[in-house]
ZAMARGU-4260 file (C-alpha; in steps of 0.2 Angstrom, whole numbers, plus 5000, padded with zeros to 4 digits):
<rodrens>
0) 4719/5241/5157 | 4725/5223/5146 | 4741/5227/5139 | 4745/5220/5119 | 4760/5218/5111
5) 4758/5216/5096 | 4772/5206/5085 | 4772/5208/5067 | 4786/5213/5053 | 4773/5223/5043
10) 4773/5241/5047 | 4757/5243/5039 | 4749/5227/5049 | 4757/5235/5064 | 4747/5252/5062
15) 4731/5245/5055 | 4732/5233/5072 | 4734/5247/5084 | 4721/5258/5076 | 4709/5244/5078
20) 4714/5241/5098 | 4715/5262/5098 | 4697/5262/5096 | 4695/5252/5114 | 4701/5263/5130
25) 4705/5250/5142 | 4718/5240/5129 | 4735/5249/5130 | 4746/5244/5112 | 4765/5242/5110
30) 4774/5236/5094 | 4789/5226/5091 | 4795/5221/5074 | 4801/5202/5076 | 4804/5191/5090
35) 4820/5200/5098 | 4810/5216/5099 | 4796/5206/5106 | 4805/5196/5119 | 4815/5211/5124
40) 4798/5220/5128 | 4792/5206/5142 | 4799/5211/5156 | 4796/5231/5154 | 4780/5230/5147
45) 4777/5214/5153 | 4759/5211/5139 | 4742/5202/5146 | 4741/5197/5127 | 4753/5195/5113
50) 4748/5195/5096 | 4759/5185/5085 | 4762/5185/5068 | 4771/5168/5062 | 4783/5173/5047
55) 4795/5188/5052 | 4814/5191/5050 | 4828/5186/5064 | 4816/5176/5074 | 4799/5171/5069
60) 4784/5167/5078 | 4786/5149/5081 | 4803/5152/5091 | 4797/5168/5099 | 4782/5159/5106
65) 4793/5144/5113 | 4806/5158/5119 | 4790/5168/5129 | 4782/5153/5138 | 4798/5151/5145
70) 4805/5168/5149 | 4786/5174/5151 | 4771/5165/5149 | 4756/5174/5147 | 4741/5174/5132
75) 4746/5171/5114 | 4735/5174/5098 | 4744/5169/5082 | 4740/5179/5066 | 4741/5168/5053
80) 4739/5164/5036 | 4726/5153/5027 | 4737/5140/5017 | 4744/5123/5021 | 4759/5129/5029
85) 4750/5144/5039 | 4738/5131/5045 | 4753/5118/5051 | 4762/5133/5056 | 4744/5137/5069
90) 4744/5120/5074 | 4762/5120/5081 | 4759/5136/5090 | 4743/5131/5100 | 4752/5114/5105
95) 4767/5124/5110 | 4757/5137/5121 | 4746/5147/5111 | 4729/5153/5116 | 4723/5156/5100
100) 4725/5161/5082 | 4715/5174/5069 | 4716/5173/5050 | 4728/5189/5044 | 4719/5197/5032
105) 4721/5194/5014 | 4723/5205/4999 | 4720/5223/5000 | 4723/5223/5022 | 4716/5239/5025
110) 4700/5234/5017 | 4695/5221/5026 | 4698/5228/5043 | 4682/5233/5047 | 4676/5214/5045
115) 4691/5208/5053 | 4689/5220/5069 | 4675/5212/5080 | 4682/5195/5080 | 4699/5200/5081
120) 4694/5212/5096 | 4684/5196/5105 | 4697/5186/5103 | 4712/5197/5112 | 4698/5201/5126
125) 4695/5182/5129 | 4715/5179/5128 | 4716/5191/5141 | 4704/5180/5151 | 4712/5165/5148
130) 4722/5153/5157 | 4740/5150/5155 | 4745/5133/5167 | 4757/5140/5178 | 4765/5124/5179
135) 4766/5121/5161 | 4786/5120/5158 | 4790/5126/5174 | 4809/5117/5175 | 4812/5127/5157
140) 4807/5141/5166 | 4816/5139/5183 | 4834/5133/5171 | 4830/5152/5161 | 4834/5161/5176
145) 4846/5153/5183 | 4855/5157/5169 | 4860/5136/5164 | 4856/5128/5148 | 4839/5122/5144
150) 4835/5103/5145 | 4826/5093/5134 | 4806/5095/5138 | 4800/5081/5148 | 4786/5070/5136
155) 4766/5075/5145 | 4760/5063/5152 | 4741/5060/5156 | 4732/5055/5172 | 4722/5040/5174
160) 4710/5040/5188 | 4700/5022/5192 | 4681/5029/5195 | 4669/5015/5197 | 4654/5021/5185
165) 4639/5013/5178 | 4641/5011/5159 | 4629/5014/5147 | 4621/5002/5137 | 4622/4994/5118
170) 4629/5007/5105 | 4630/5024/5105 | 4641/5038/5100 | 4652/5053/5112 | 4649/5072/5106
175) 4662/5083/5109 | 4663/5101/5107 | 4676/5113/5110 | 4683/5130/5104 | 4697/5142/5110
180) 4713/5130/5115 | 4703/5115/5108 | 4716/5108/5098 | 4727/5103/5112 | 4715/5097/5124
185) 4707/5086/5108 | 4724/5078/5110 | 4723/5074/5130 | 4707/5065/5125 | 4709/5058/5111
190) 4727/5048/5114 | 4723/5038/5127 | 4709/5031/5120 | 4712/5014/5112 | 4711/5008/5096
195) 4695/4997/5103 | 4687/5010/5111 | 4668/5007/5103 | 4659/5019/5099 | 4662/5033/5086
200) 4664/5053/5091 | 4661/5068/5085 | 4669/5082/5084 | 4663/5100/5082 | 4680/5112/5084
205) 4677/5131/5081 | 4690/5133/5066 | 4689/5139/5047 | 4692/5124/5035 | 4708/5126/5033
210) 4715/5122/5048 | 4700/5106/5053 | 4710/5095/5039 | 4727/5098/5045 | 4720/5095/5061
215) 4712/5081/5058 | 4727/5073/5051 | 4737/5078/5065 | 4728/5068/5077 | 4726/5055/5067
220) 4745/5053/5067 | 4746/5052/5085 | 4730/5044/5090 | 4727/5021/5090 | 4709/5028/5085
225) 4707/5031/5064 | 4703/5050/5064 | 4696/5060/5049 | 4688/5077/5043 | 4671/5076/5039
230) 4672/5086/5022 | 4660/5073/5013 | 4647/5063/5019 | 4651/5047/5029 | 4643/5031/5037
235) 4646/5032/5056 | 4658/5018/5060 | 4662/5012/5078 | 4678/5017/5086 | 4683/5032/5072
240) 4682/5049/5077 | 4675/5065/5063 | 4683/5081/5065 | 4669/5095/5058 | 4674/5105/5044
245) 4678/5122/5047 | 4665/5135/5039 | 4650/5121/5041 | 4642/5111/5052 | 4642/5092/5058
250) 4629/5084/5060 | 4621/5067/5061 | 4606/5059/5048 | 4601/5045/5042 | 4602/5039/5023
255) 4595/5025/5015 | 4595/5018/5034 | 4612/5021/5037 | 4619/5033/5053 | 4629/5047/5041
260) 4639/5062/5047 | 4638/5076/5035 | 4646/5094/5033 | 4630/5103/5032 | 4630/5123/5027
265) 4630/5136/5041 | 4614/5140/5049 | 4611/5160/5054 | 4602/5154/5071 | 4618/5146/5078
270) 4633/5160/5081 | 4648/5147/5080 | 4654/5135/5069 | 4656/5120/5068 | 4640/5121/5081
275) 4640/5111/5097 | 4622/5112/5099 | 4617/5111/5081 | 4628/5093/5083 | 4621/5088/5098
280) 4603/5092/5092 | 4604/5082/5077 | 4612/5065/5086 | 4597/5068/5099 | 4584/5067/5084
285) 4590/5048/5078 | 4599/5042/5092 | 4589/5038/5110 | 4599/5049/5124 | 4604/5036/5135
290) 4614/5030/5120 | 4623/5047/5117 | 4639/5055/5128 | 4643/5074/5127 | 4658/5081/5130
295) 4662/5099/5133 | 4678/5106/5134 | 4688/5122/5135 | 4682/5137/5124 | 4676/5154/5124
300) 4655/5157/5123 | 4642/5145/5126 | 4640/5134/5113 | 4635/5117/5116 | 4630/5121/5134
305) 4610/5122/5130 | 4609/5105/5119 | 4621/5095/5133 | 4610/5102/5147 | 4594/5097/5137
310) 4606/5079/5133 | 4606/5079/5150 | 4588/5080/5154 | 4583/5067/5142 | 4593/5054/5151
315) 4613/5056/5143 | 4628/5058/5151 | 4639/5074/5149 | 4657/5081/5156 | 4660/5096/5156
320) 4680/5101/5158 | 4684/5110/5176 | 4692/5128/5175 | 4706/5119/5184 | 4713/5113/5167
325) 4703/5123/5154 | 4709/5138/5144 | 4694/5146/5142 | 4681/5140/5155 | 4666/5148/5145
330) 4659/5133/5136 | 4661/5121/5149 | 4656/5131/5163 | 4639/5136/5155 | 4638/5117/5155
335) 4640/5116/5174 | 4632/5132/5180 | 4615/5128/5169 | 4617/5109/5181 | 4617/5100/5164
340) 4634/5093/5169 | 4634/5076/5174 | 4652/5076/5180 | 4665/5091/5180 | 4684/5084/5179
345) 4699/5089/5175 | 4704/5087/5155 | 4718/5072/5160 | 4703/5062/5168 | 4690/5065/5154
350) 4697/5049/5144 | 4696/5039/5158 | 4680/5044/5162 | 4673/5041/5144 | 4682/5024/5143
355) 4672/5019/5161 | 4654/5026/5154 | 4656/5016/5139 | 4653/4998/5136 | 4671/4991/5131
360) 4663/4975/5124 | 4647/4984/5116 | 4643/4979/5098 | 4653/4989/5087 | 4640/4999/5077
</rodrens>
């Protein structure tokens, strides 16, 4: 039996959520109004999954969420809205422990919940699955019951491991693809890459649109590398890294001779989107696959892990995030169980590893 929580100041949210969840016989539903209710429920109840509105009364769901990995942790999903400020809002809450997130319905709720059911169902079974890091802000949590004040939180810090690896040759370009808890783990790669790192990436994060521009702006802010949302088409330039719009798909082509990334409509024969494989298979068209680096990282399902085994095949290298570190370990692990990985590592060495593969002193494209 998974036992949900489900945290929303909406009565009517509230009952249209739990007669959705009603309808499965192995979920088990409680309610709580705000984040006091909520945080008071833990311990009794103590939830496999919470569902977690971000706007309520007394304590919203960015302070109930920092309060639960520390009293608590276990699997959050953020309901949230689709605005600028629901979508900065979302990005908070997945760096400060969130699984993952589904849009609230909009309008006339009640209509829509029929459309809004499935996912929302598949995403509270695959936050039950997932993985909270039992060492992620272990002092907070040791200080909580002890009953003494919480200290400031120490800064992450990422691993370096010194691998001797052969690296690849000339220019070339690093696809990455990643869905539930992608947003963080982008961050563990993308920060400790420098700002000469040479080859440009690609970026295909499951996530509507409105969330991959806030993103993209979001990593931008933190990384030495230039980062952007591929909304329009662009010329591929070395050393910059294309976040996917949400709601499309990135891909690679080739206009008036030029390496372009475009947002390209959604194709019916791919389930996920932005696609992995759609990505990959479109960079393996115009670019030779010793020339091409794919990346594969936490996220429920199995996108990317055809294309990448195929990549690898063809002569590429791939990495493929171990379940160690990962969130999800469907995407990745699909990767390693079909043999298409050609390393499995832990997300703090996946930077290293990309920076020993490529050519630090390749020409810049």
């Amino acid at each position: 039996m998974i036992r949900i929580l489900v945290v929303d100041d909406s009565a009517l949210v509230r009952k249209l959520f739990g007669r959705v969840l009603a309808e499965e016989t192995d979920l088990e539903v409680r309610f709580a109004r705000n984040g006091i209710e909520a945080l008071a429920q833990l311990d009794e109840f103590r939830p496999d999954v919470i569902t977690l509105d971000v706007q309520m009364p007394e304590m919203d769901g960015l302070e109930c969420l920092d309060r639960i990995m520390v009293q608590r942790p276990c699997p959050v999903v953020m309901v949230s809205t689709i605005t600028a400020e629901g979508a900065e809002a979302t990005l908070n809450a997945l760096q400060l422990g969130a699984v993952d997130f589904v849009e609230k319905p909009s309008g006339a709720v009640s209509l829509r919940m029929e459309e809004f059911a499935p996912t929302f169902k598949s995403k509270i079974r695959a936050a039950a699955a997932a993985r909270v890091p039992a060492s992620r802000r272990l002092r907070e949590r040791v200080q909580f019951r002890a009953g003494t004040a919480l200290a400031p939180r120490p800064r992450r810090t990422v691993e370096i491991a010194d691998v001797p690896v052969e690296a690849a040759q000339g220019n070339g370009i690093v696809l990455v693809g990643t869905s539930t808890g992608g947003p963080p783990a982008l961050e563990a790669l993308l920060t400790p890459l420098p700002a000469t790192f040479p080859w440009p990436i690609l970026v295909a994060q499951h996530m509507p649109s409105a969330f991959t521009g806030p993103l993209a702006r979001r990593l931008d802010g933190i990384c030495a590398l230039q980062v952007v949302e591929a909304a329009v088409p662009l010329p591929l330039e070395a050393g910059k890294v294309y976040i996917g719009r949400g709601d499309a798909d990135i891909v690679l082509s080739r206009r008036a001779g030029v390496l372009t990334v475009l947002a390209a409509p959604e194709k019916t024969d791919y389930p996920w989107h932005p696609s992995t494989d759609r990505l990959v298979r479109s960079a393996m068209a115009l670019v030779p696959a010793t020339q091409l680096i794919g990346v594969l990282m936490t996220g429920m399902g199995n996108d990317g892990a055809v294309a990448m085994t195929e990549l690898r095949a063809g002569g590429g290298a791939t990495i493929a995030e171990a379940e160690e570190t990962a969130v999800v370990w469907g995407m990745p692990g699909e990767l390693a169980r079909a043999g298409g990985a050609t390393f499995v590592l832990p997300l703090q060495k996946i930077a290293q590893r990309l920076q020993s593969l490529v050519p630090l002193h390749a020409p810049r494209t």
